[in-house]
VEXGUVO-257272 format. One record per residue (C-alpha): residue number from 1; z, x, y; residue in one letter. Coordinates in nm, 3 decimals. Last residue first. Layout:
# residues N
@num = NUM&Z = Z&X = X&Y = Y&residu = A
...
# end
This chain:
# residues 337
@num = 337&Z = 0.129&X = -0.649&Y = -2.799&residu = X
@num = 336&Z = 0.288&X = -0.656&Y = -2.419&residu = X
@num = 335&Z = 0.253&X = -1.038&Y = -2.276&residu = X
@num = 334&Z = -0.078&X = -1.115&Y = -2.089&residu = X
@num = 333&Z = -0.096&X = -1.140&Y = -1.740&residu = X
@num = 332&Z = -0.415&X = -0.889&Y = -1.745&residu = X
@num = 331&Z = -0.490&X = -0.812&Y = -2.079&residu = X
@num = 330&Z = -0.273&X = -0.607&Y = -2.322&residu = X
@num = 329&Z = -0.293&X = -0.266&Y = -2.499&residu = X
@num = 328&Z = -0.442&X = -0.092&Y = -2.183&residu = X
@num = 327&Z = -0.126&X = -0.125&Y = -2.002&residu = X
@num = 326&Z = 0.051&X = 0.124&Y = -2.253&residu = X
@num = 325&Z = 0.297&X = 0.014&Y = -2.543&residu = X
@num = 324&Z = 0.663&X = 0.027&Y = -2.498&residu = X
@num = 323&Z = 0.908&X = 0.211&Y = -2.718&residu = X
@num = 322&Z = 1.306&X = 0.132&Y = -2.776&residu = X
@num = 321&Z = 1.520&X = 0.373&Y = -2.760&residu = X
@num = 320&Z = 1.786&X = 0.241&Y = -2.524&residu = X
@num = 319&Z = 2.031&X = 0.469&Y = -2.396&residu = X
@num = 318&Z = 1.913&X = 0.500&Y = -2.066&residu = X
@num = 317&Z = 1.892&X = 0.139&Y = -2.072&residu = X
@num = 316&Z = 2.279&X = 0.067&Y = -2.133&residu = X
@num = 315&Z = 2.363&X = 0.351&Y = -1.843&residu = X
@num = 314&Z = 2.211&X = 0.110&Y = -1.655&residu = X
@num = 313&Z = 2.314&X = -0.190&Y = -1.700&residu = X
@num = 312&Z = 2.517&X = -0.241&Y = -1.404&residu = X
@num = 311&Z = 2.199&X = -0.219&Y = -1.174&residu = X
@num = 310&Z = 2.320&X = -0.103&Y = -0.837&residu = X
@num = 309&Z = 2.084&X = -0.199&Y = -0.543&residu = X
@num = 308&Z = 2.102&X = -0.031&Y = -0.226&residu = X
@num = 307&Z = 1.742&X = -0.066&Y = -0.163&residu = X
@num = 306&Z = 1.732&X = 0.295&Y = -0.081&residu = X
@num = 305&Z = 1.859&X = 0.439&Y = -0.449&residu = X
@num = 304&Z = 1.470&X = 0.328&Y = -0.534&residu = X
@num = 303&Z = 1.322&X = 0.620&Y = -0.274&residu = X
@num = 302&Z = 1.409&X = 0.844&Y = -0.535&residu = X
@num = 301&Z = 1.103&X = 0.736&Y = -0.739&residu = X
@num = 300&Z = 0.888&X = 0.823&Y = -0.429&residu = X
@num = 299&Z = 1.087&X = 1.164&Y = -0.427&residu = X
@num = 298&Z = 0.967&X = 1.231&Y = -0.813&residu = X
@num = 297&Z = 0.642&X = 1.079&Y = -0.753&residu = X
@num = 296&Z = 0.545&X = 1.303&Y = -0.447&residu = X
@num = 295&Z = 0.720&X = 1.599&Y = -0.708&residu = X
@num = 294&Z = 0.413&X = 1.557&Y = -0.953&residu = X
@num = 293&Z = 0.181&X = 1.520&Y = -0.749&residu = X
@num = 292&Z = 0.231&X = 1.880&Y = -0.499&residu = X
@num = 291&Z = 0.472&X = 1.862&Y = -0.177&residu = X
@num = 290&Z = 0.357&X = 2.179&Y = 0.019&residu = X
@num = 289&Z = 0.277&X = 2.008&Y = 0.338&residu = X
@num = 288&Z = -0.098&X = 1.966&Y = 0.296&residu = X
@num = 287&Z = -0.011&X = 1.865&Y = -0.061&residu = X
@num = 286&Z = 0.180&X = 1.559&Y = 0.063&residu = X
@num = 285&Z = -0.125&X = 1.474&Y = 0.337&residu = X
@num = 284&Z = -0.353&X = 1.478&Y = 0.008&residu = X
@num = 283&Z = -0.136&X = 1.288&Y = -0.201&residu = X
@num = 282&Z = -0.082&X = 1.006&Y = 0.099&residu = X
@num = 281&Z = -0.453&X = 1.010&Y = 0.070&residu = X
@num = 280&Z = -0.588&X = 0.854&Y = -0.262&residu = X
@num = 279&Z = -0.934&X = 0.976&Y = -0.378&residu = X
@num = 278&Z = -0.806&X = 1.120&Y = -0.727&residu = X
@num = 277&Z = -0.578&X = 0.816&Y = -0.747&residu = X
@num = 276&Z = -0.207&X = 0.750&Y = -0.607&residu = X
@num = 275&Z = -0.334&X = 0.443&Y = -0.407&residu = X
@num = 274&Z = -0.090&X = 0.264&Y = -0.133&residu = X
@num = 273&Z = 0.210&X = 0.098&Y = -0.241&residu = X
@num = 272&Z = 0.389&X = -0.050&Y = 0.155&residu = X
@num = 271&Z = 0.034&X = -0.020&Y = 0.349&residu = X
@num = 270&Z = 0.060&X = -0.087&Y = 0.691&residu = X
@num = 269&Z = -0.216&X = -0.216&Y = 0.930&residu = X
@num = 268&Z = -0.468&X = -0.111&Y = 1.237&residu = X
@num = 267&Z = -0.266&X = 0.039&Y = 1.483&residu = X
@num = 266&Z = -0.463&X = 0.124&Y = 1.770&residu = X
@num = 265&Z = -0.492&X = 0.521&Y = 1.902&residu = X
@num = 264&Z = -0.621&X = 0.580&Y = 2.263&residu = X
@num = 263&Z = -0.786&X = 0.897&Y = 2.262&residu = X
@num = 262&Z = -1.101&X = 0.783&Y = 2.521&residu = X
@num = 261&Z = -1.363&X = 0.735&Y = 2.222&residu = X
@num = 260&Z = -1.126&X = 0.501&Y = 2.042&residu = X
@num = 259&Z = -0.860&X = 0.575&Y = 1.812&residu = X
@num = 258&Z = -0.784&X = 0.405&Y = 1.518&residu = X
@num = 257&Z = -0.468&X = 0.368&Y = 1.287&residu = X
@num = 256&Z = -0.356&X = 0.284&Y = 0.943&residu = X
@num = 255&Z = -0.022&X = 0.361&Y = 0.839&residu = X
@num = 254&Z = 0.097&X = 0.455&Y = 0.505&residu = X
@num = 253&Z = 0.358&X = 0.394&Y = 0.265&residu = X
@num = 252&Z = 0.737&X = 0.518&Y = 0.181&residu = X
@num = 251&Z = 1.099&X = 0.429&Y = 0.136&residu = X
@num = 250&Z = 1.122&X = 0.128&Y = 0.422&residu = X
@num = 249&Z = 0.879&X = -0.124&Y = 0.548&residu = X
@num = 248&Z = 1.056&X = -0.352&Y = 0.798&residu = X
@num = 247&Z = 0.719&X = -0.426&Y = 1.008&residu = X
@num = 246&Z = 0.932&X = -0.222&Y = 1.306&residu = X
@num = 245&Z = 1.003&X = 0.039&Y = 1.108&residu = X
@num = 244&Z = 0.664&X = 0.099&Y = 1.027&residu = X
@num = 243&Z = 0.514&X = 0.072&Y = 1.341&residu = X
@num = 242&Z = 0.733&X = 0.310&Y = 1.516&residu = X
@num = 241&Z = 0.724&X = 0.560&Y = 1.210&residu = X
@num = 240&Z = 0.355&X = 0.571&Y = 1.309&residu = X
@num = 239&Z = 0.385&X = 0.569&Y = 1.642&residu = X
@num = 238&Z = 0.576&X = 0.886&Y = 1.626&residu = X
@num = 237&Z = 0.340&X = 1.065&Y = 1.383&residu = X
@num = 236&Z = 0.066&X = 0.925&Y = 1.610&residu = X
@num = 235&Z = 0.178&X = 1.135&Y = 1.918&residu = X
@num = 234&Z = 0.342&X = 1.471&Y = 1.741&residu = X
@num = 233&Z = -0.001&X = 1.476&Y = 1.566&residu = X
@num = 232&Z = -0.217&X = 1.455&Y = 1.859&residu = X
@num = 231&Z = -0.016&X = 1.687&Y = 2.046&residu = X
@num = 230&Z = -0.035&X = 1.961&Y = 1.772&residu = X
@num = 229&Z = -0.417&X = 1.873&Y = 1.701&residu = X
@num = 228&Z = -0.502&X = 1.624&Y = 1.489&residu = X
@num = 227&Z = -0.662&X = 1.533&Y = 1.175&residu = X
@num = 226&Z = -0.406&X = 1.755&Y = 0.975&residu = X
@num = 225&Z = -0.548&X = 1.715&Y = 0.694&residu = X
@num = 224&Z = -0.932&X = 1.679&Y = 0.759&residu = X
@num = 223&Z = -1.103&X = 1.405&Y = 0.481&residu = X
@num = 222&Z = -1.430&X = 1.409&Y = 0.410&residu = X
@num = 221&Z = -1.627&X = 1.154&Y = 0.205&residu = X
@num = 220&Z = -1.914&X = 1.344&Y = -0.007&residu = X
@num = 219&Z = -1.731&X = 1.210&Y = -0.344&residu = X
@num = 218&Z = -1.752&X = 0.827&Y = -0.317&residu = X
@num = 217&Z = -1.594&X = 0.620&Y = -0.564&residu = X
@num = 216&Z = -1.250&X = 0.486&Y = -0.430&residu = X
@num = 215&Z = -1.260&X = 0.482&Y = -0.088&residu = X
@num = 214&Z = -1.607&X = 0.575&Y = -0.036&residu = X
@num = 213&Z = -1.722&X = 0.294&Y = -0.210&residu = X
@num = 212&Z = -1.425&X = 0.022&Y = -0.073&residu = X
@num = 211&Z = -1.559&X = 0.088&Y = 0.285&residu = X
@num = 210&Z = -1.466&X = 0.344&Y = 0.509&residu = X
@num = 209&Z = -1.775&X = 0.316&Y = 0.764&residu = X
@num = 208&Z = -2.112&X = 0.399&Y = 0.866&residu = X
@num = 207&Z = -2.188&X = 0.595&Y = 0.579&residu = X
@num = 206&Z = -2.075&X = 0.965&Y = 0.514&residu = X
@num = 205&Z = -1.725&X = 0.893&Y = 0.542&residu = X
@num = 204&Z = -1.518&X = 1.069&Y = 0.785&residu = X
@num = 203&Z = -1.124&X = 1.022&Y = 0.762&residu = X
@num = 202&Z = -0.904&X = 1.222&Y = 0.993&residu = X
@num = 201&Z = -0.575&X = 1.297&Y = 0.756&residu = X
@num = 200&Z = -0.230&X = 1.245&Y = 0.959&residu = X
@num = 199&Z = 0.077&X = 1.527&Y = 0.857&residu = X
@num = 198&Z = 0.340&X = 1.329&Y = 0.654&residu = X
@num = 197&Z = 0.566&X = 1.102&Y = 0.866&residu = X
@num = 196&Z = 0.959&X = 1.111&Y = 0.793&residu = X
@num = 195&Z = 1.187&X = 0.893&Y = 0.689&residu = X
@num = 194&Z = 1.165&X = 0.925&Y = 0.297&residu = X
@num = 193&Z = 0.789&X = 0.993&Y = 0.293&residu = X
@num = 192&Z = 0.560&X = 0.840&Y = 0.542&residu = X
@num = 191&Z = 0.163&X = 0.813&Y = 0.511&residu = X
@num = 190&Z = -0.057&X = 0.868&Y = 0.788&residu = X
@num = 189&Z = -0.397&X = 0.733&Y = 0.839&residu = X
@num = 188&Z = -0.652&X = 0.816&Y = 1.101&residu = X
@num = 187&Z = -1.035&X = 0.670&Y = 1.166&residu = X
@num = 186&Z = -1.224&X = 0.776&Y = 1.455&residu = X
@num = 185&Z = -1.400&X = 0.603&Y = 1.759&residu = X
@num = 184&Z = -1.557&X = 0.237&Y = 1.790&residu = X
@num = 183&Z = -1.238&X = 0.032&Y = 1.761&residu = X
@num = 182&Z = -1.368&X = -0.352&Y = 1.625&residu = X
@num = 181&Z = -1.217&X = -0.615&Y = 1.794&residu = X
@num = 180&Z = -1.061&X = -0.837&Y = 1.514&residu = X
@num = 179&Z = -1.163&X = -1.152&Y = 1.343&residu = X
@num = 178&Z = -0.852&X = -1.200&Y = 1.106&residu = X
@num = 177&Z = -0.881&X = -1.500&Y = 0.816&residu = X
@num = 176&Z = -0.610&X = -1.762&Y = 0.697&residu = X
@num = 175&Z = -0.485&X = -1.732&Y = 0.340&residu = X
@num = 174&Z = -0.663&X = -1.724&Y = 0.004&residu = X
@num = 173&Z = -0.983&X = -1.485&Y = -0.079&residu = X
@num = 172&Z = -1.299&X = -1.658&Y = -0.112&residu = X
@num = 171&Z = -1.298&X = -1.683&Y = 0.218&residu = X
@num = 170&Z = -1.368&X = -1.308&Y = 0.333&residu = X
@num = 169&Z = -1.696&X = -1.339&Y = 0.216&residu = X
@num = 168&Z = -1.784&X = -1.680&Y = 0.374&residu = X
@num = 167&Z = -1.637&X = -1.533&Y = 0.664&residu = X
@num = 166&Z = -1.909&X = -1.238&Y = 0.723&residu = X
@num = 165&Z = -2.174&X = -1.417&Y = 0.608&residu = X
@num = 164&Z = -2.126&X = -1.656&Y = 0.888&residu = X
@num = 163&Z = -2.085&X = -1.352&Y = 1.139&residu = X
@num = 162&Z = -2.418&X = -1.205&Y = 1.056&residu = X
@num = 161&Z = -2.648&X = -1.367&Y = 1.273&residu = X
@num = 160&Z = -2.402&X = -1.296&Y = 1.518&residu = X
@num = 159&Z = -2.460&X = -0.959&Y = 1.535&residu = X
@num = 158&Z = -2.216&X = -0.619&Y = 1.466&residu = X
@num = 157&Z = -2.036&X = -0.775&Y = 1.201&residu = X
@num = 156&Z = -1.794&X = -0.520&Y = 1.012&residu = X
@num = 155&Z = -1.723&X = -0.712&Y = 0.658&residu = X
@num = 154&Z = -1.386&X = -0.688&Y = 0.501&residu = X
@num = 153&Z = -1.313&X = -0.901&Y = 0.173&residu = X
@num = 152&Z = -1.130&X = -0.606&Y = 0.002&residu = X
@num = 151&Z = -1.098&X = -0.286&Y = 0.198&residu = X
@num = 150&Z = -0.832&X = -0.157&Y = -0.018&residu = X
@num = 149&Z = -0.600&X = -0.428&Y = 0.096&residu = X
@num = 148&Z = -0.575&X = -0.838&Y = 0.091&residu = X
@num = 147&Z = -0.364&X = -1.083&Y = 0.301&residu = X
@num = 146&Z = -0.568&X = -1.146&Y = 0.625&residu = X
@num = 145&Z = -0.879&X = -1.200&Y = 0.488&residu = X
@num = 144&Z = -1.127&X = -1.001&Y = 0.663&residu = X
@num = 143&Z = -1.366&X = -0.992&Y = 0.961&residu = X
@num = 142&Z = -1.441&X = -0.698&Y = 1.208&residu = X
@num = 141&Z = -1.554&X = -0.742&Y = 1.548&residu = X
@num = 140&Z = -1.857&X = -0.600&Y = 1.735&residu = X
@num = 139&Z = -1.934&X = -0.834&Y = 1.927&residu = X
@num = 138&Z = -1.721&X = -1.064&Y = 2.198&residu = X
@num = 137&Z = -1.311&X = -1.081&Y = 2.138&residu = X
@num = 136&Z = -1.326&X = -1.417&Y = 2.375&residu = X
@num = 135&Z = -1.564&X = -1.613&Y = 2.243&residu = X
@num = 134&Z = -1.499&X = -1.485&Y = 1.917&residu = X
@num = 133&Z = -1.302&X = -1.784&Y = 1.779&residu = X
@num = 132&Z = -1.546&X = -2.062&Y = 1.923&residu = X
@num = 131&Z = -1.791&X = -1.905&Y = 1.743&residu = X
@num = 130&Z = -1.622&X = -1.951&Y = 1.418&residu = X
@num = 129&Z = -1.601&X = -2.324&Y = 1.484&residu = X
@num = 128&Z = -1.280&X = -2.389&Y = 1.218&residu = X
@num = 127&Z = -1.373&X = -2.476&Y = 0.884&residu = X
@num = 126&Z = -1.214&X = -2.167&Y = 0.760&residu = X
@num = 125&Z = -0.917&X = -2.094&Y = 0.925&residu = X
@num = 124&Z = -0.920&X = -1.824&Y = 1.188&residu = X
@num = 123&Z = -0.682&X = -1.614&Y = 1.368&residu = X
@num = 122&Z = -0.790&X = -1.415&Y = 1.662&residu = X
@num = 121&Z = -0.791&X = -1.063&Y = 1.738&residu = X
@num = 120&Z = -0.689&X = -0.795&Y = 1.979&residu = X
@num = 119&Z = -0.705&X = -0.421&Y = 1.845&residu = X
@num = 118&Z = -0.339&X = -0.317&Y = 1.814&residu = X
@num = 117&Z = -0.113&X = -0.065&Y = 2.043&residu = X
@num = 116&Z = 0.290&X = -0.118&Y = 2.015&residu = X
@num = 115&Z = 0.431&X = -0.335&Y = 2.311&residu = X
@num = 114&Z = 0.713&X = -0.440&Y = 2.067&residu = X
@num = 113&Z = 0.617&X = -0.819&Y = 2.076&residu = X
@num = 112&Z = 0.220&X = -0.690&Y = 2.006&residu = X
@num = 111&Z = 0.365&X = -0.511&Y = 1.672&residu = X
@num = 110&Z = 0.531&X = -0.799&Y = 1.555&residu = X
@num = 109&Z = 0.232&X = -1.036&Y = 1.587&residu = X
@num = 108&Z = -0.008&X = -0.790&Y = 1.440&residu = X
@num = 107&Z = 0.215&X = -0.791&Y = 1.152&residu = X
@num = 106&Z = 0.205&X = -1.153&Y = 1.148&residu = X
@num = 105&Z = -0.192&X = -1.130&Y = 1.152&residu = X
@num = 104&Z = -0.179&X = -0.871&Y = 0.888&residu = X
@num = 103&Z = 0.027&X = -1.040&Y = 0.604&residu = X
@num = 102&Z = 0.093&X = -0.784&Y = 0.334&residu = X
@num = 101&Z = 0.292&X = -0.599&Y = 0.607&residu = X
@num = 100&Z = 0.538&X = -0.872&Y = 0.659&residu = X
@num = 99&Z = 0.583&X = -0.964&Y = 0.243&residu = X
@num = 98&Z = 0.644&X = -0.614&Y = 0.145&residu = X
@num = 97&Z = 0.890&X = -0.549&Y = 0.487&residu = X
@num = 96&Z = 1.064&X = -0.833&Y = 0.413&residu = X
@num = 95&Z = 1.103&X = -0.814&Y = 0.021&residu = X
@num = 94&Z = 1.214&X = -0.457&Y = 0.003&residu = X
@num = 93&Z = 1.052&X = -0.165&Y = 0.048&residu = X
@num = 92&Z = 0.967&X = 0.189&Y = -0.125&residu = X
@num = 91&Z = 1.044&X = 0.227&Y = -0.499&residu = X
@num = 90&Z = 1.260&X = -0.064&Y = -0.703&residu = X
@num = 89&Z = 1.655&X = -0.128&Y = -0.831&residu = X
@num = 88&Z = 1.734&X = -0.367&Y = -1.072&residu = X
@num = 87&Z = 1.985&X = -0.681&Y = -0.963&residu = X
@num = 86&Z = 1.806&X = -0.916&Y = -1.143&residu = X
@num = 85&Z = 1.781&X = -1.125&Y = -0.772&residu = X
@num = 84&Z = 1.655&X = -0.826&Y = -0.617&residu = X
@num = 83&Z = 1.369&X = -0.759&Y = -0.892&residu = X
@num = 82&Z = 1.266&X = -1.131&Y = -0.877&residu = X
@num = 81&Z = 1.220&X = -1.076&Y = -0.497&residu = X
@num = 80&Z = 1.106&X = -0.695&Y = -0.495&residu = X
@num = 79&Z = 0.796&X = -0.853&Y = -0.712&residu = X
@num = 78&Z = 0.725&X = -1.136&Y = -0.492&residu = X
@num = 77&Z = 0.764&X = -0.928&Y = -0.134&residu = X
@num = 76&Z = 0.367&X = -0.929&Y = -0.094&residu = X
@num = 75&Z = 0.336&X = -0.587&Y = -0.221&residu = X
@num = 74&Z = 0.298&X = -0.605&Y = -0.595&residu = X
@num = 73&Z = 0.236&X = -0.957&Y = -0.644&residu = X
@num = 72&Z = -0.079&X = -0.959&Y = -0.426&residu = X
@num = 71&Z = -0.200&X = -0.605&Y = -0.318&residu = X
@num = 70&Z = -0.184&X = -0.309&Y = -0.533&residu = X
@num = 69&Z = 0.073&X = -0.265&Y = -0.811&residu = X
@num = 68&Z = 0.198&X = 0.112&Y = -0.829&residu = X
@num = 67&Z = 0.621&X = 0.032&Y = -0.832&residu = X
@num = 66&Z = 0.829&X = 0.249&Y = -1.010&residu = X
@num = 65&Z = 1.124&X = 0.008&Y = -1.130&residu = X
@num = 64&Z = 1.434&X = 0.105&Y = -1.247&residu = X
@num = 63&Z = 1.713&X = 0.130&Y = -1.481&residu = X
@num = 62&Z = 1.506&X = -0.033&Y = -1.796&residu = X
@num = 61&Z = 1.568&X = -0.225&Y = -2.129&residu = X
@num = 60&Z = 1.783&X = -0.486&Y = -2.059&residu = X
@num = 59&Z = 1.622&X = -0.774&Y = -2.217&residu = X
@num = 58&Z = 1.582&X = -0.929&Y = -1.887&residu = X
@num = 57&Z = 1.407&X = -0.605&Y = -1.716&residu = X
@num = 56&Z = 1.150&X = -0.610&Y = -2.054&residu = X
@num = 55&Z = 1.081&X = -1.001&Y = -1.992&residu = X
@num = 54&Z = 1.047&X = -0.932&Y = -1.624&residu = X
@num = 53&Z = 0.824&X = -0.632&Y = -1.641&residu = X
@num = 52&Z = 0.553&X = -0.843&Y = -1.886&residu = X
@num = 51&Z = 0.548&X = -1.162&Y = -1.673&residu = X
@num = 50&Z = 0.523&X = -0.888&Y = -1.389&residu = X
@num = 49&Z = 0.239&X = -0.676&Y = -1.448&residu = X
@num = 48&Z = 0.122&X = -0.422&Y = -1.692&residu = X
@num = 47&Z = 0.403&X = -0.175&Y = -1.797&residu = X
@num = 46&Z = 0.421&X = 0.146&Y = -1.818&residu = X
@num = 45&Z = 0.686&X = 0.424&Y = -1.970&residu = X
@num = 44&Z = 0.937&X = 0.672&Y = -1.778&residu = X
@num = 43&Z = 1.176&X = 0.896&Y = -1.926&residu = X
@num = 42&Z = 1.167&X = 1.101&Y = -1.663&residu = X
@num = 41&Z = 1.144&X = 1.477&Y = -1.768&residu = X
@num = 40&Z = 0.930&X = 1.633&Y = -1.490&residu = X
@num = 39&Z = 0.587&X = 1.618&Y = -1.695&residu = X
@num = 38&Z = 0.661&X = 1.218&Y = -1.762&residu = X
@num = 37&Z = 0.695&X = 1.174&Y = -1.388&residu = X
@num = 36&Z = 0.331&X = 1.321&Y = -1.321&residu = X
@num = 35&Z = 0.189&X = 1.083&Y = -1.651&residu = X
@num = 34&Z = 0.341&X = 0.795&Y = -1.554&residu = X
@num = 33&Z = 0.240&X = 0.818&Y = -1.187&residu = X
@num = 32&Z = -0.131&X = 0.893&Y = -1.268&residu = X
@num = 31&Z = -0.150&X = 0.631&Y = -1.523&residu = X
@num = 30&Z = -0.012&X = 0.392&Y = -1.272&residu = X
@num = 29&Z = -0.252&X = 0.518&Y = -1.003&residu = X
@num = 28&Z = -0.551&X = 0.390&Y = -1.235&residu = X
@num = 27&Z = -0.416&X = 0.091&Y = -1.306&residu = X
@num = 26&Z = -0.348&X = 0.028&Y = -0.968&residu = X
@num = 25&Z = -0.710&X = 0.102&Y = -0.863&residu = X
@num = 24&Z = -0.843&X = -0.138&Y = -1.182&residu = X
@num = 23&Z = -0.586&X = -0.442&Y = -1.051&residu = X
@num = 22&Z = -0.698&X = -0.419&Y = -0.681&residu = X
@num = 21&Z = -0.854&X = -0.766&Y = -0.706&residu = X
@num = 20&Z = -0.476&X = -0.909&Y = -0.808&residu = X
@num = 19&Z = -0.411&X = -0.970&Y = -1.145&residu = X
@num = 18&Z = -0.129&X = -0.713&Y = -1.259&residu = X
@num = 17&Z = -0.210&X = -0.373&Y = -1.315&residu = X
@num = 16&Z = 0.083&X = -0.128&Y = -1.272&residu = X
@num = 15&Z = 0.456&X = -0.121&Y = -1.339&residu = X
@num = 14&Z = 0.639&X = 0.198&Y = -1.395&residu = X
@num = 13&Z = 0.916&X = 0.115&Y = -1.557&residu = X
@num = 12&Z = 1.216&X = 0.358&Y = -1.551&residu = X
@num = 11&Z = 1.460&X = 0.427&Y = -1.835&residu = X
@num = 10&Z = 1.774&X = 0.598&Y = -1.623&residu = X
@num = 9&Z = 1.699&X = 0.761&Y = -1.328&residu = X
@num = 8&Z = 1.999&X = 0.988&Y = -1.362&residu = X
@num = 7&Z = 1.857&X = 1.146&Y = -1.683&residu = X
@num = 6&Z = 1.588&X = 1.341&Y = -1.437&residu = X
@num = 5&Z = 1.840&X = 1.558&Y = -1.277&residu = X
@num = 4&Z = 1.803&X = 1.707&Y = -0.961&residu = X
@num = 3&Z = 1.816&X = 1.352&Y = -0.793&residu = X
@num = 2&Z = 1.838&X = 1.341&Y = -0.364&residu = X
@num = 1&Z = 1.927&X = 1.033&Y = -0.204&residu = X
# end
């Protein structure tokens, strides 16, 4: 659905934060958000997680929801679950695809049933024999929990010496653990917007990998928009939207993809809120095409008339006055001061 004028939104929320280990990135996109939705007219304020949200939603006082919460909570299907049953309308998708994609090894699952490229893997518990695992993946593998983002947890292990480590690490997160053939070749992700598959970025970072640090700190990591030439693109834009559909994602996200030395690309996971920061890359691939911050927000915020949702109150919340502090008033899973 397209929206020319900003008073159709209604009072949105954008909620950031929370208390998963991605809180500081989310807040950090949040502020973005607000502010790039602020300078088109919304009349949009933040809030920092869901206790918070739900107690403002109950009261009545907002249209919609712009979600920027990273990882647990945010894109595990629990927030578009309370927000479905309220009856208030949210950005990108809806409970299945959240909690699918949040969980890699069933995403894995549904891509393999649909013939769609992954790196093979095993499932691991911890206490299991890890070497027992990797007998049949062999070295190098990557190890990480199976229900965190932004590189959290995720250790490359290139010797066995350092495959204990390696769990231990991604243990201390909850949930079962992925040991997956590692890709040697090139890193891709493409974001999708509304249906359609932004140009893919070719990530080179100028360690050994795309860890957290040159995610979200580094300066000297590259990133080449398009990453592809035109068969390239027309190839993994496709897949993309393949993978994403199938993983019931809807609205917009990002794909993450390798492709080994011979040009074979692997689907890696899906992201259903990625990072609207300085370093984040669905902005980038947006720009490439001509789509600048502060309308990427505006059509992301559109995306919330795709969960077919009506909220009968509001026309009530646009007309509320009421003011909301900022995040940084409040701790994490605290109420608003």
């Amino acid at each position: 659905m397209s929206i020319t004028d900003p008073r159709q939104f209604g009072r949105v929320a954008v909620v950031m934060g929370g208390n998963s280990a991605e809180r500081d990135v989310s807040l950090d996109s949040g502020r973005n958000v607000l502010e790039a939705l602020k300078s088109r007219g919304v009349d949009a304020h933040g809030i920092d997680g869901i206790p918070a949200l739900l107690d403002a939603l109950r009261a009545g006082h907002f249209a919609r929801v712009f979600n920027i919460l990273h990882g647990r909570g945010g894109e595990d299907g629990v927030l578009q679950g309370a927000l479905a049953s309220l009856g208030v309308p949210v950005t990108g998708s809806g409970v299945l695809g959240s909690a699918l994609s949040m969980d890699k090894i069933r995403t894995k699952q549904v891509w393999q049933s649909l013939g769609l490229p992954t790196p093979r893997y095993v499932r691991h518990r911890v206490g299991d024999d890890i070497g027992t695992a990797i007998e049949g993946l062999g070295l190098p593998v990557v190890v990480k929990p199976s229900h965190e983002g932004s590189s959290v947890g995720i250790t490359r292990v290139r010797s066995l010496a350092d495959l204990q480590a390696a769990v231990e690490l991604a243990a201390r997160y909850d949930g079962e653990l992925v040991v997956e053939q590692m890709i040697l070749g090139e890193e891709y992700t493409v974001g999708v917007l509304q249906g359609q598959a932004l140009p893919s970025i070719r990530i080179v970072p100028a360690g050994e990998f795309y860890d957290y640090h040159a995610k979200y700190v580094a300066e000297d990591t590259q990133y080449i928009c398009p990453g592809l030439d035109e068969l390239g693109e027309t190839e993994v834009r496709e897949l993309t939207l393949r993978a994403f559909e199938a993983a019931g994602c809807s609205g917009w996200g990002r794909v993450d993809l390798m492709r080994d030395r011979s040009g074979n690309f692997y689907l890696l996971e899906v992201n259903t809120t990625p990072g609207m920061t300085s370093h984040s890359l669905v902005p980038k691939a947006a720009k490439v095409v001509g789509i600048d911050f502060q309308e990427l927000c505006w059509r992301i915020l559109e995306t919330s008339w795709e969960s077919g949702i009506e909220n009968r109150e509001s026309e009530r919340a646009a007309r509320d006055d009421s003011r909301f502090p900022t995040p940084d008033s409040r701790p994490a899973g605290g109420r608003l001061a």
